[in-house]
PANU-814153 format. One record per residue: x, y, z of N, C-alpha, C, CB in turn. Coordinates in steps of 0.2 Angstrom, whole numbers, plus 5000, padded with zeros to 4 digits. Glycine has a CB too. Example, Ala and Ser with C-alpha at 12.3 -4.5 7.8 and 13.67 -1.06 7.14 Angstrom:
% PANU-814153
REC    nu    nv    nw   cau   cav   caw    cu    cv    cw   cbu   cbv   cbw
REC  5066  4972  5039  5062  4978  5039  5066  4984  5039  5057  4978  5045
REC  5064  4989  5035  5068  4995  5036  5064  5000  5039  5070  4997  5029
This chain:
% PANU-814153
REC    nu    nv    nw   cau   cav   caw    cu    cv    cw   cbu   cbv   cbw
REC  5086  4941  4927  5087  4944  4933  5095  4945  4934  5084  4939  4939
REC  5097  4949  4936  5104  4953  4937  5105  4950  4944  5105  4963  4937
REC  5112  4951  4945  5117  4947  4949  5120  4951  4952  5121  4943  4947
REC  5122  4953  4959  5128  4957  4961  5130  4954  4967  5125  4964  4963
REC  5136  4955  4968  5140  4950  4974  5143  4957  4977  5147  4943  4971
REC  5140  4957  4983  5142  4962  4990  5147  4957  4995  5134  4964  4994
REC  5152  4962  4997  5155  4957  5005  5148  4960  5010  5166  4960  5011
REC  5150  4956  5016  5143  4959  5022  5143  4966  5024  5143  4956  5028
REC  5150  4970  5026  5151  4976  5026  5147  4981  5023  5157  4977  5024
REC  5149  4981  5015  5145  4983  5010  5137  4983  5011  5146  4980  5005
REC  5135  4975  5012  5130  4976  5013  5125  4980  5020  5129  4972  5011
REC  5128  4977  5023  5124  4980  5029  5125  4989  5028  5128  4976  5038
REC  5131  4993  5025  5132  4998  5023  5122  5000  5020  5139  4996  5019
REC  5122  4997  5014  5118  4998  5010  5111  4995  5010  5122  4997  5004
REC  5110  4991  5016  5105  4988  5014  5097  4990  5011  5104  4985  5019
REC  5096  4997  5016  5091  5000  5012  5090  5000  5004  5092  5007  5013
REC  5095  5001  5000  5095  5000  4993  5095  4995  4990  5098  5002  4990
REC  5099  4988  4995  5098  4983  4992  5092  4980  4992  5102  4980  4993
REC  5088  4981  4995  5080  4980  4997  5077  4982  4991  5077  4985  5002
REC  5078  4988  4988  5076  4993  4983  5077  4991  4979  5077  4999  4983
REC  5082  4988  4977  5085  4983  4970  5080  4976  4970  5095  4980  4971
REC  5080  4972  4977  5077  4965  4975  5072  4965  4975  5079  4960  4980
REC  5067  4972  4978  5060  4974  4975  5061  4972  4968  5058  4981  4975
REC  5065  4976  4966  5064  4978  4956  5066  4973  4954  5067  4984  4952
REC  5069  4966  4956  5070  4963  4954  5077  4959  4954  5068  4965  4950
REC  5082  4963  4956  5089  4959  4956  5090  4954  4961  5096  4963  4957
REC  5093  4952  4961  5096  4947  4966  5102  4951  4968  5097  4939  4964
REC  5105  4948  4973  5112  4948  4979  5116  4945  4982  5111  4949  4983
REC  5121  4942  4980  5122  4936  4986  5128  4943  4992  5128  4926  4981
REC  5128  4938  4996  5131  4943  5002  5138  4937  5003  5125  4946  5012
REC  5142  4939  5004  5149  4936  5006  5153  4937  5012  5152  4939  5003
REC  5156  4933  5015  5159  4934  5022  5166  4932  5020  5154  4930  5028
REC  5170  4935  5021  5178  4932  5017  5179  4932  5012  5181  4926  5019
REC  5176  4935  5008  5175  4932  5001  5171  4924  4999  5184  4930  4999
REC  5168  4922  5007  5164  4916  5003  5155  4916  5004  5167  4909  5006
REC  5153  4914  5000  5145  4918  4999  5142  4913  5002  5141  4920  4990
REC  5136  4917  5008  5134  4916  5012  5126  4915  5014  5137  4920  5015
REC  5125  4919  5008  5117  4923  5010  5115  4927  5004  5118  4929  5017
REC  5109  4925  5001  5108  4927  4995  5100  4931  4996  5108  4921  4989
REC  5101  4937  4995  5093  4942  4998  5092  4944  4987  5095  4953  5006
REC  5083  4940  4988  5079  4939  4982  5075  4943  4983  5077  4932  4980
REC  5072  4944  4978  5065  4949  4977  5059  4941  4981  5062  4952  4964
REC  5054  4944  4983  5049  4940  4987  5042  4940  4984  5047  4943  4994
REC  5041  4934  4983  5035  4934  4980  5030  4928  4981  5037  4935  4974
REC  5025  4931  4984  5023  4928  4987  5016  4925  4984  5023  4932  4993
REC  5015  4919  4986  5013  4915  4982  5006  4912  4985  5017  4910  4980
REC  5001  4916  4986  4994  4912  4992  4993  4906  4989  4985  4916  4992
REC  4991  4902  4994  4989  4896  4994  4980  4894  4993  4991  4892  4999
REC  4976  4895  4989  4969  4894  4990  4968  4889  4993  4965  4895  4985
REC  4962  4889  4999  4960  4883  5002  4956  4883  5001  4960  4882  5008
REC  4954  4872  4998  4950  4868  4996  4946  4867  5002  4954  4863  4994
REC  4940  4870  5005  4937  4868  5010  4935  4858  5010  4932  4872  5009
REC  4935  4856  5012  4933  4850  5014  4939  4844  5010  4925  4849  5012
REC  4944  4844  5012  4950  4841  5011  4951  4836  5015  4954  4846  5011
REC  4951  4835  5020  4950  4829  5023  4942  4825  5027  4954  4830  5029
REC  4939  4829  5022  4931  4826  5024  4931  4818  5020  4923  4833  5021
REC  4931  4812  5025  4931  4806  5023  4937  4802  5026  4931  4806  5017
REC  4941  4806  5027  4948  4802  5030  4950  4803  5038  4955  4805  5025
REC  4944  4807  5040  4945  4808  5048  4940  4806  5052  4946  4816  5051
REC  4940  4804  5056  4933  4800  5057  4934  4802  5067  4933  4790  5054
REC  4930  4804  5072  4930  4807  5077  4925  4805  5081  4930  4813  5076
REC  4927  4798  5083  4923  4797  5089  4917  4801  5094  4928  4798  5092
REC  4911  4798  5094  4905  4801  5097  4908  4801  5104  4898  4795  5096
REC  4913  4796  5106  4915  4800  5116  4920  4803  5114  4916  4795  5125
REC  4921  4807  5112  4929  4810  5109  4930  4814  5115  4930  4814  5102
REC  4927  4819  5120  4927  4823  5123  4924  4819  5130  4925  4828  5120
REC  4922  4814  5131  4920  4809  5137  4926  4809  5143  4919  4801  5133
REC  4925  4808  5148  4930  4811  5156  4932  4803  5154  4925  4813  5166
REC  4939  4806  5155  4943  4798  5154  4943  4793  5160  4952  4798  5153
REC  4942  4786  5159  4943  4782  5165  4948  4784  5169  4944  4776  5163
REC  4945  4782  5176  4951  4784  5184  4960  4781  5181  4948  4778  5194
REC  4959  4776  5178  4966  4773  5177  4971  4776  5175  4967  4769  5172
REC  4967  4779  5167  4969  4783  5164  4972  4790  5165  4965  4784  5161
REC  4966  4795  5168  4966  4799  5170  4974  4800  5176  4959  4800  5172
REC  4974  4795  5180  4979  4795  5186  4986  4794  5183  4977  4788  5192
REC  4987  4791  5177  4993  4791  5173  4993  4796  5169  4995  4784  5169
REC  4989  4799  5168  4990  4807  5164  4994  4811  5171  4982  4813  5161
REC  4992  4812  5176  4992  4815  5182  4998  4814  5184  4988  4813  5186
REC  5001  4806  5184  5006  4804  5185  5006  4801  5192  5010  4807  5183
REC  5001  4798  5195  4999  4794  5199  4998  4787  5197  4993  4796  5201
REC  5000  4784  5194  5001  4778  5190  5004  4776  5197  5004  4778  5182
């Protein structure tokens, strides 16, 4: 992978192409005073495949899980406490 060191001027100048380069592969780093700031890489994106049933065993959900909370309760959500 090739290497090019832009100030920010330059790049914001050129970004269209620099886009066009980190497609194809180079990298960039971008510079502000001479000190490097910001490095724009080719993207590549990496899907994650999902394991269906990954937490089946380790969650466990209450039969009144959705049951009207006691008045107590309910009044300190509310903030009637």
């Amino acid at each position: 992978m090739s290497r090019t060191v832009l100030n920010l001027y330059e790049a914001k100048t050129s970004l269209s192409k620099l886009v066009d380069r980190a497609a194809a592969g180079e990298e960039t780093i971008i510079a502000k005073a001479g000190r490097p700031v910001a490095k724009l890489v080719p993207f590549e994106a990496r899907p994650e495949k999902r394991v269906p049933g990954g937490w089946q065993g380790k969650v466990r959900i209450a039969e009144d899980f959705d049951a009207p909370l006691a008045d107590d309760v309910l009044a300190a959500f509310e903030g009637d406490s």
